[in-house]
Backbone as CSV, one residue per row, in Angstrom:
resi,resn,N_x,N_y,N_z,CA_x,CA_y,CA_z,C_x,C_y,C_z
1,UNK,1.475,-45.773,17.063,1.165,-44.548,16.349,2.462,-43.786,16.093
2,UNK,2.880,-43.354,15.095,4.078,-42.505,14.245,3.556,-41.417,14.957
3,UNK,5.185,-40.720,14.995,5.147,-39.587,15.589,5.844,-38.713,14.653
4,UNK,4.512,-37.106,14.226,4.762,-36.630,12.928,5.192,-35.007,13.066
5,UNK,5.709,-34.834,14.581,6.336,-33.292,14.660,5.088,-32.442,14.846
6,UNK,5.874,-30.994,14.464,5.204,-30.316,14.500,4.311,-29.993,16.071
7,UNK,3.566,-29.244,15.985,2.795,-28.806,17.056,1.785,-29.471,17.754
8,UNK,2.270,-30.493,17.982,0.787,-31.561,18.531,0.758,-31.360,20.252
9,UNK,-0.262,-32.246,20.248,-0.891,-31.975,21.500,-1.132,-30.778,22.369
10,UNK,-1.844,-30.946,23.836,-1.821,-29.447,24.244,-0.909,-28.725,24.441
11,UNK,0.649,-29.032,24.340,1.679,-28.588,24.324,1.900,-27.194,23.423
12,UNK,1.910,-28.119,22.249,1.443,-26.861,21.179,0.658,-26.288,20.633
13,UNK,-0.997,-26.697,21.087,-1.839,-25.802,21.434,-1.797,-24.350,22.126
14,UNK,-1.101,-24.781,23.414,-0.897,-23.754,24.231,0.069,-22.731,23.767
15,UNK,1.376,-23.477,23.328,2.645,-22.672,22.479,1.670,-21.391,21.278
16,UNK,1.080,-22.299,20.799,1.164,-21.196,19.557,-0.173,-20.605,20.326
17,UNK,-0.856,-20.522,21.316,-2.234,-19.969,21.409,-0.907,-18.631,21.787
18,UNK,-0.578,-18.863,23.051,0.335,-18.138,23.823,0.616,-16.699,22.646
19,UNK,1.782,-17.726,22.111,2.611,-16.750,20.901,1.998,-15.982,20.083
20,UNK,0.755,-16.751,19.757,0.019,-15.354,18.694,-0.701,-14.341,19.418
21,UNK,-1.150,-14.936,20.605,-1.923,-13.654,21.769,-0.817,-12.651,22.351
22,UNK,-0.082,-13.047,22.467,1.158,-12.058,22.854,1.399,-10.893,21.959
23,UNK,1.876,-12.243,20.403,1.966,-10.980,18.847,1.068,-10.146,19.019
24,UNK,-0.609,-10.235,18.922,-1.161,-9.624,19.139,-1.836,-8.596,19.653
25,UNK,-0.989,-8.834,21.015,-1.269,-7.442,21.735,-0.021,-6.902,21.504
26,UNK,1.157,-7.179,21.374,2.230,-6.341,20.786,2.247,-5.289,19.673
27,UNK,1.484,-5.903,18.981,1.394,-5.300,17.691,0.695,-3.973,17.865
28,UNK,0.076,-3.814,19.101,-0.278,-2.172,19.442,0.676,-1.192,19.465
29,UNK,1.363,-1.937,20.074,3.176,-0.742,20.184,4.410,-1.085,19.387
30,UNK,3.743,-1.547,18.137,4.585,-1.760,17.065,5.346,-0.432,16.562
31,UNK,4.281,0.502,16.600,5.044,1.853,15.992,5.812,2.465,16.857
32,UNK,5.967,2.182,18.266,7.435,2.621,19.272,8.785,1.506,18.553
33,UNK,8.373,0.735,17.892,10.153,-0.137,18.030,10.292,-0.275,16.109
34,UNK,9.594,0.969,16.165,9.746,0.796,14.316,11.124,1.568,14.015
35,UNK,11.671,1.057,12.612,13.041,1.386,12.000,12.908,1.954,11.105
36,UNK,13.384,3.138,10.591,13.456,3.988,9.357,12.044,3.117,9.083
37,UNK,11.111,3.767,10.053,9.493,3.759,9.516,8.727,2.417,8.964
38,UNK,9.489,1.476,9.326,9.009,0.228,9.124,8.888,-0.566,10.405
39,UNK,6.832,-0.509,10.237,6.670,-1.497,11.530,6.917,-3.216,11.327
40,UNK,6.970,-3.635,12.131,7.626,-5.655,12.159,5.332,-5.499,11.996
41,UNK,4.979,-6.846,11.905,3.852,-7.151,11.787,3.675,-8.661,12.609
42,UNK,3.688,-8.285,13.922,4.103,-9.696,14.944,2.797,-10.990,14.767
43,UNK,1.496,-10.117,14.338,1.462,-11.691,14.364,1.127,-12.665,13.057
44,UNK,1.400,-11.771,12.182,1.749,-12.379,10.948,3.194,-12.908,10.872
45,UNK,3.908,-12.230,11.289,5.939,-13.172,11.814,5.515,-13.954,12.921
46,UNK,4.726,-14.536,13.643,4.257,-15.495,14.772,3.864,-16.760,13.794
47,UNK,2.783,-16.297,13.222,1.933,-17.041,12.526,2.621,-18.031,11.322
48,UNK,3.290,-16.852,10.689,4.172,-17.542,9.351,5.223,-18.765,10.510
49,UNK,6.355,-17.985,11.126,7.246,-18.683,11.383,6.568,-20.101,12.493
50,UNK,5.464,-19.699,13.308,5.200,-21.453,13.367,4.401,-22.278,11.780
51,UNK,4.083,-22.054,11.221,3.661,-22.693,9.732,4.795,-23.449,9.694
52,UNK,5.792,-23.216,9.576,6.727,-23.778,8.858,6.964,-24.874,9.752
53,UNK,6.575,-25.323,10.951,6.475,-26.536,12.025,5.298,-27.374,11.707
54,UNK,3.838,-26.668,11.125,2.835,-27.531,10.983,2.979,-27.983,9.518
55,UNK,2.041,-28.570,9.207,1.334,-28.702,8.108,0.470,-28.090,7.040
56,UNK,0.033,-28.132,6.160,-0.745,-27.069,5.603,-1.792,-26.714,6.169
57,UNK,-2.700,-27.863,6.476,-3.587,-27.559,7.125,-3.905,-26.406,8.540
58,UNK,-2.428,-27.029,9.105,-2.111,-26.168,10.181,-1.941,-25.088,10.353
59,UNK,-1.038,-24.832,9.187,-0.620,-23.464,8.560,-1.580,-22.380,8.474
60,UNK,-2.539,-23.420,7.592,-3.543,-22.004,7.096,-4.536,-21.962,8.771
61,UNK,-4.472,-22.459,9.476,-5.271,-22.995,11.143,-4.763,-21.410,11.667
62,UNK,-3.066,-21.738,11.647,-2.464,-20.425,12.515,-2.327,-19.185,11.658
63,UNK,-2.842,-19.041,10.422,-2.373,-18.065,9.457,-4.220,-17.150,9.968
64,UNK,-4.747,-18.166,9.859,-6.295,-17.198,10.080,-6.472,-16.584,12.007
65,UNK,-5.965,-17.577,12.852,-5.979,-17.187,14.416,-5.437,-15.817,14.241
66,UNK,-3.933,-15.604,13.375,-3.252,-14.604,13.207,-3.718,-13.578,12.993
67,UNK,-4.676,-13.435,11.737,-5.631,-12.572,11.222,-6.548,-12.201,11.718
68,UNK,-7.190,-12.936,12.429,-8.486,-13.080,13.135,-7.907,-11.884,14.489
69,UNK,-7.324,-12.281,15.679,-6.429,-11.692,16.434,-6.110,-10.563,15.950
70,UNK,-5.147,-10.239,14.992,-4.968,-8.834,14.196,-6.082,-7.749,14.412
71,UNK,-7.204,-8.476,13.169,-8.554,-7.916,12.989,-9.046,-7.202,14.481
72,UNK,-9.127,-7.827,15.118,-9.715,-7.959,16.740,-9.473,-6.977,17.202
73,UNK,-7.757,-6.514,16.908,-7.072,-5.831,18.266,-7.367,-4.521,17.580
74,UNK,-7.238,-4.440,15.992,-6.944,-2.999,15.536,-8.527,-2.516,15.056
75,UNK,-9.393,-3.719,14.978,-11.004,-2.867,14.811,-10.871,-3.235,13.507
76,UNK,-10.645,-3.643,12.462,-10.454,-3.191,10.956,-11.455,-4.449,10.644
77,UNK,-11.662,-4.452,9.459,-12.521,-5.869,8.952,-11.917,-7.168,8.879
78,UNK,-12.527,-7.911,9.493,-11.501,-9.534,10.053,-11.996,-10.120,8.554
79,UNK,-12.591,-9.880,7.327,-12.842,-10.508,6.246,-11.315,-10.723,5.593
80,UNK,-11.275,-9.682,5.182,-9.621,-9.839,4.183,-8.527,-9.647,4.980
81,UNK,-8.602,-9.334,6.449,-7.473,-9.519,7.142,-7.254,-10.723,7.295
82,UNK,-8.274,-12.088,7.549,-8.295,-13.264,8.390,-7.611,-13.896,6.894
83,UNK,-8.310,-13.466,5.611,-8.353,-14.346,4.450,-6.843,-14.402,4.180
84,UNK,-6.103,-13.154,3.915,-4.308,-12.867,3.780,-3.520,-13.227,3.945
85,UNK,-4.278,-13.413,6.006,-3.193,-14.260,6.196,-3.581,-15.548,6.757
86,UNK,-4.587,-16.282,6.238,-5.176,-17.566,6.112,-3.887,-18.088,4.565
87,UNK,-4.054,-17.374,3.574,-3.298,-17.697,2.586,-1.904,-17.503,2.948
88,UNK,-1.307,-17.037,3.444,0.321,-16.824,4.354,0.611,-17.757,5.120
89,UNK,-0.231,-18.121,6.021,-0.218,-19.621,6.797,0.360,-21.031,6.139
90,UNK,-0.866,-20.762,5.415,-0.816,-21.820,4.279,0.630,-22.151,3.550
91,UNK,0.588,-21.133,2.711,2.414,-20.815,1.882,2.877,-21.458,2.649
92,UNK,3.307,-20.718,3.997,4.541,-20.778,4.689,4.761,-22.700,4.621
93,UNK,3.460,-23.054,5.186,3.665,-24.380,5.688,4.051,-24.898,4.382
94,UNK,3.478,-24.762,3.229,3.577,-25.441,1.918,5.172,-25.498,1.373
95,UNK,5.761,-24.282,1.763,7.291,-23.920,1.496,8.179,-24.971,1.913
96,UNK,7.992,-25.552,3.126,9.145,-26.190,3.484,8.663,-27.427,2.742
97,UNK,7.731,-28.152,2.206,7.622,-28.790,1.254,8.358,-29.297,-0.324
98,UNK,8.557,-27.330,-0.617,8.757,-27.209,-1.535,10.976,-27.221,-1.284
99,UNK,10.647,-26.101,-0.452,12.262,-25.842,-0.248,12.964,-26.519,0.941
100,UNK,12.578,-26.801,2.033,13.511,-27.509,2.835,13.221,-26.652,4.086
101,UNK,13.505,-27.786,5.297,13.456,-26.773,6.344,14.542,-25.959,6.813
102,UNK,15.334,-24.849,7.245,15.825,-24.283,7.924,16.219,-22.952,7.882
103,UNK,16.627,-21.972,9.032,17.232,-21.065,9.458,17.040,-19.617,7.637
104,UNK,17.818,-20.017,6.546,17.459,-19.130,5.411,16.099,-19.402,5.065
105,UNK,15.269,-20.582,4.960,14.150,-20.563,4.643,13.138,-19.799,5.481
106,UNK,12.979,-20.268,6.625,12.619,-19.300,7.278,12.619,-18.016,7.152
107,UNK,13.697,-17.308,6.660,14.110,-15.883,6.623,13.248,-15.431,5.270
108,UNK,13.483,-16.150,4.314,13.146,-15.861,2.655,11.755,-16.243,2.912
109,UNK,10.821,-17.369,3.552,9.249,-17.736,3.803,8.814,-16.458,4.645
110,UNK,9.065,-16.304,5.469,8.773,-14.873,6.565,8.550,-13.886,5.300
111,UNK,9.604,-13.567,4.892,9.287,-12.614,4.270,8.697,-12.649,2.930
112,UNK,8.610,-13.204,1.948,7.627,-13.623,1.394,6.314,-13.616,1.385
113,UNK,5.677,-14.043,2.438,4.339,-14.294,3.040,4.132,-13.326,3.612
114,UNK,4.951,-12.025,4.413,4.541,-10.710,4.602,3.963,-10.233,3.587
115,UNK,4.773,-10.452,2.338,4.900,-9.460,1.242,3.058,-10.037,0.813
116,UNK,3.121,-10.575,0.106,1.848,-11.763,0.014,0.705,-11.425,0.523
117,UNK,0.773,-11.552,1.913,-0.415,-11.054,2.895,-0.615,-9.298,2.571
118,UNK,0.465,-8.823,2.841,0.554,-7.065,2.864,-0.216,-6.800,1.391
119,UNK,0.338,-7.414,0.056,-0.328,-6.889,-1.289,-1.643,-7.712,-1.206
120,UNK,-2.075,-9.003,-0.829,-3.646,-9.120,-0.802,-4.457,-7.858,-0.037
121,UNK,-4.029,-7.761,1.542,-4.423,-6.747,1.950,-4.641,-5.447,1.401
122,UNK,-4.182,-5.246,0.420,-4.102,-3.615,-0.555,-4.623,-3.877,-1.161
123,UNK,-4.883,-4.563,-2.131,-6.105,-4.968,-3.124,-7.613,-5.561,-2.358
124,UNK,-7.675,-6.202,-1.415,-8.670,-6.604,-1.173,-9.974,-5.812,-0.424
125,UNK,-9.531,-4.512,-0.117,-10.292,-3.611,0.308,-10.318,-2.775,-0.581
126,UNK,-11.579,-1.495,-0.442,-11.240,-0.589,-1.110,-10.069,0.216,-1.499
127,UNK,-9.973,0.748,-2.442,-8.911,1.321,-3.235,-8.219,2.318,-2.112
128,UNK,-7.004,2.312,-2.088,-6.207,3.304,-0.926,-5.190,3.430,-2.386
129,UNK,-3.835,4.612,-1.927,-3.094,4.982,-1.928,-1.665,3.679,-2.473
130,UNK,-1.789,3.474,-3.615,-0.919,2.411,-3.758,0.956,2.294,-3.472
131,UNK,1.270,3.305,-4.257,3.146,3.410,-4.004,3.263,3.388,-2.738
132,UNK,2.538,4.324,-1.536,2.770,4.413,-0.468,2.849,3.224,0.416
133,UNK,2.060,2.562,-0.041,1.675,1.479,0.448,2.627,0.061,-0.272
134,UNK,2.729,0.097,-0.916,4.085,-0.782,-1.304,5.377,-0.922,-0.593
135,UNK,5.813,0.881,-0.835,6.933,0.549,-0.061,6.579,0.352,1.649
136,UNK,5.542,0.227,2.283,5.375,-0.040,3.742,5.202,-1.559,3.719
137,UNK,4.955,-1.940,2.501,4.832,-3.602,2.490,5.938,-4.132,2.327
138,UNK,7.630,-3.481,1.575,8.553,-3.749,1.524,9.614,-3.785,2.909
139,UNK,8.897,-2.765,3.764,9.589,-2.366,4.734,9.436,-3.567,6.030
140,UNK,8.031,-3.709,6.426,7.470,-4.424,6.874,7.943,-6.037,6.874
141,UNK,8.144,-6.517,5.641,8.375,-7.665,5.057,9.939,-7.688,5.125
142,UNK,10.667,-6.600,5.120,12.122,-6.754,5.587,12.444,-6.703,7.336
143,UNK,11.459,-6.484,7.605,11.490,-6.509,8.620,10.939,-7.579,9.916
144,UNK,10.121,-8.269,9.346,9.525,-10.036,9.138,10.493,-10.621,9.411
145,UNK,11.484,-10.512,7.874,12.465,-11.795,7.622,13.364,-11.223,8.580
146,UNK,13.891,-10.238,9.012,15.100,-10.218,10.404,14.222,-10.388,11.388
147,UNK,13.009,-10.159,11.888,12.485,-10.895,12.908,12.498,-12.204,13.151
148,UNK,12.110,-12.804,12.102,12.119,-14.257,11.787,13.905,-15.423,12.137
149,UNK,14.513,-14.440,12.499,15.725,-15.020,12.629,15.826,-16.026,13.954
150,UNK,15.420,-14.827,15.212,15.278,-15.370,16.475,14.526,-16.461,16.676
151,UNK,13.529,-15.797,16.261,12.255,-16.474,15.979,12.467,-17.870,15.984
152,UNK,12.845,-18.411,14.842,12.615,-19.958,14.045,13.919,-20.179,15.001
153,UNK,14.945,-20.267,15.047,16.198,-20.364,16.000,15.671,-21.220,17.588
154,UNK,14.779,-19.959,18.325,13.910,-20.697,19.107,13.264,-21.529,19.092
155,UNK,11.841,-21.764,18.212,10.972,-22.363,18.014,11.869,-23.644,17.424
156,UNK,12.864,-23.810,16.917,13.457,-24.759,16.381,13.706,-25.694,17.589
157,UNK,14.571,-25.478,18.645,15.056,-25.853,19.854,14.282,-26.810,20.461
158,UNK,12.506,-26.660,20.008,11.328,-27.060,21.174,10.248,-27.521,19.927
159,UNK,10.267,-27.191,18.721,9.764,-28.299,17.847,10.105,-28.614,17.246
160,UNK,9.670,-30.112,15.948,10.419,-30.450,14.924,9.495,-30.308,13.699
161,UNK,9.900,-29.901,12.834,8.797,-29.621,11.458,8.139,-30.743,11.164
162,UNK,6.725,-30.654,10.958,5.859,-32.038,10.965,5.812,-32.659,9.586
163,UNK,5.756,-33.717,9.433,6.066,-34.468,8.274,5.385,-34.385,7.100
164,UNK,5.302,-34.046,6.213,4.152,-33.750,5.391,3.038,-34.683,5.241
């Protein structure tokens, strides 16, 4: 049997269960370690930056746990939260397909797929407050891709991107 990377077995079951339950409860005290008013969005930067180790399938697997988790912690509707970043998952994994794996991709996919997830999220619920909300999706999403640095750096060390 070929061996195809990425997150297999209970190894990385456990890895990414771990990592997104962690994001997840982090993401409560996101607004203590925020920068000129831009919170990081941990488990959407969890979620994206392992994608880019699985597969699509996988992708969109850890893009919805992400959402789902999110939904959970903050009360909000797990419909278009789970769906956002079910489609962010997805991308991410699809990206290194498209562009290649490493270190800038990561940075430019992270943030991307913030951006992505953040504007489905604004459209997919009722109507809110749009400019305001843009630039918190810009902020957010810049703030992804410098998260995303450590991030993939690590996760690099202990997996290998799975083969398409």
């Amino acid at each position: 049997m070929r061996k195809r990377g990425g997150l297999t077995g209970w190894g990385g079951i456990v890895v990414a269960a771990l990592l997104l339950g962690f994001s997840a409860a982090l993401q409560g005290q996101a607004h203590r370690l925020a920068v000129l008013g831009a919170e990081a969005d941990y488990p959407l930067l969890v979620a994206c930056t392992l994608a880019l180790f699985e597969t699509s399938k996988g992708g969109a697997v850890l893009g919805f746990l992400g959402g789902f988790l999110q939904g959970c912690m903050a009360g909000t509707s797990l419909g278009y939260v789970a769906f956002s970043r079910t489609i962010a998952g997805y991308l991410a994994a699809r990206s290194r397909e498209w562009i290649g794996p490493g270190l800038p991709t990561a940075v430019g996919v992270v943030f991307a797929c913030t951006a992505i997830a953040s504007i489905l999220e604004l459209f997919l619920p009722p109507a809110k407050a749009v400019f305001p909300s843009l630039g918190d999706t810009i902020g957010t999403a810049t703030y992804n891709g410098v998260l995303a640095i450590p991030l993939y750096a690590l996760l690099n060390r202990f997996f290998k991107p799975a083969r398409p």
